[in-house]
N, C-alpha and C positions, 0 to 999 in steps of 0.2 A: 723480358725476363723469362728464364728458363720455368717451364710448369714442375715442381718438387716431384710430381707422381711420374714425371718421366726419367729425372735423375736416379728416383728408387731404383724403377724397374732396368731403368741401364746399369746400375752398380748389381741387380738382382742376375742379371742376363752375364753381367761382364766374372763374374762369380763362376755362375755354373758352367762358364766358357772353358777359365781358366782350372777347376778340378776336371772338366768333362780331356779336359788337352795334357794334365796334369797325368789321368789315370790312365792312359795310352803309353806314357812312356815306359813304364817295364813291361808293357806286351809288346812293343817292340824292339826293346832288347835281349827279350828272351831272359826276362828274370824272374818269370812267375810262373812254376808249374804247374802238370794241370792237376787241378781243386776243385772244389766245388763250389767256391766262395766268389771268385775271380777271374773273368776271363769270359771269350766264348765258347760257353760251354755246352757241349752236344753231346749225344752218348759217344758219337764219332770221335769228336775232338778227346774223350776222355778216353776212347780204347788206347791208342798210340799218341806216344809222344813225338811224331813227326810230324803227325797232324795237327797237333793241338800246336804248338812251337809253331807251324807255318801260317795259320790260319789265324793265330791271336797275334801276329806279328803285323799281319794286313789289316786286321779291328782298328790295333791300336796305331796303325796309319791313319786307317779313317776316322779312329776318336780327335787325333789333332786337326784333321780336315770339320768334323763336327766339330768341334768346341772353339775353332777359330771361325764358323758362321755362327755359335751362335755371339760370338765376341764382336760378329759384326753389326748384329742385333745388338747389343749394350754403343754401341759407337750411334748407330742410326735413333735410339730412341734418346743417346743424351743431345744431337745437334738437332733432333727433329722440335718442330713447332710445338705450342701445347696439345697435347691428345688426350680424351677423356679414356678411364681408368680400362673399362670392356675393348677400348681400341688396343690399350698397351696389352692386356693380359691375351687379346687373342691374335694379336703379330708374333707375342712371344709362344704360342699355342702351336703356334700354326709352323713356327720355324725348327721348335724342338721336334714336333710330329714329323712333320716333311724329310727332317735330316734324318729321324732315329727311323723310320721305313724305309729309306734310301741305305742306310749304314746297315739293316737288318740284309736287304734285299741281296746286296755286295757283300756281303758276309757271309750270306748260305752260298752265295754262285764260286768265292774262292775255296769254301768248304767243297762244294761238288767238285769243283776243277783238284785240288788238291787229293781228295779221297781216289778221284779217276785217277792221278799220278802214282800215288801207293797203291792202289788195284794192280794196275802195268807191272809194278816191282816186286808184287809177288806176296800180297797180304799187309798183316801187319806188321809192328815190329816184334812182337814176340812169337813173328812164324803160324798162331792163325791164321786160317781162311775171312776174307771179308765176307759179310753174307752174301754180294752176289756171286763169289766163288763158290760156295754152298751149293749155289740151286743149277 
């Protein structure tokens, strides 16, 4: 017989998978501009909207790539054997941290890569200088 506190935490995991894969899809369609509420947001990302549009488009790649491990976490804790409550909550600890450092880390490196591409073309979009054009 299935242990009930493992069914929770897989219906808890299979939840935050599917909003976590949910809130991705209009930054990758490019339907959310930039705010201050939604998205990833940087002083960068909120100067130009080439950046912000480029950089919240690859988040919300990796929000579906996030929210379908942790969906793979709701799958492994509902066939796994019974496990006591500190096993469930720090597998799930441990998979939410690991991805959301990984999806931070990916996320400043296309910011950089991206900011470097608008540098090349000549600022921003409304014809500022970027600060390293400044110095």
């Amino acid at each position: 017989m299935r242990n009930p506190m493992n069914l929770v935490f897989a219906a808890i995991a299979a939840t935050a998978g599917v909003i976590t894969m949910l809130s991705g899809l209009p930054l990758i369609r490019r339907r959310v501009p930039p705010n201050r509420w939604y998205g990833f947001r940087t002083p960068r990302t909120l100067r130009d909207e080439r950046v912000w549009y480029e950089v919240n488009e690859y988040v919300g790649r990796l929000l579906i790539w996030y929210g379908t491990a942790i969906m793979a976490t709701a799958v492994a804790f509902a066939l796994s054997p019974p496990l006591p409550e500190d096993v469930l909550v720090g597998s799930f600890l441990a998979v939410v941290t690991a991805g959301l450092l990984v999806l931070l880390v990916l996320s400043f490196r296309r910011l950089n890569h991206v900011c470097g591409q608008v540098q090349q073309t000549g600022g921003d979009r409304d014809g500022t200088p970027t600060s390293r054009e400044e110095s």
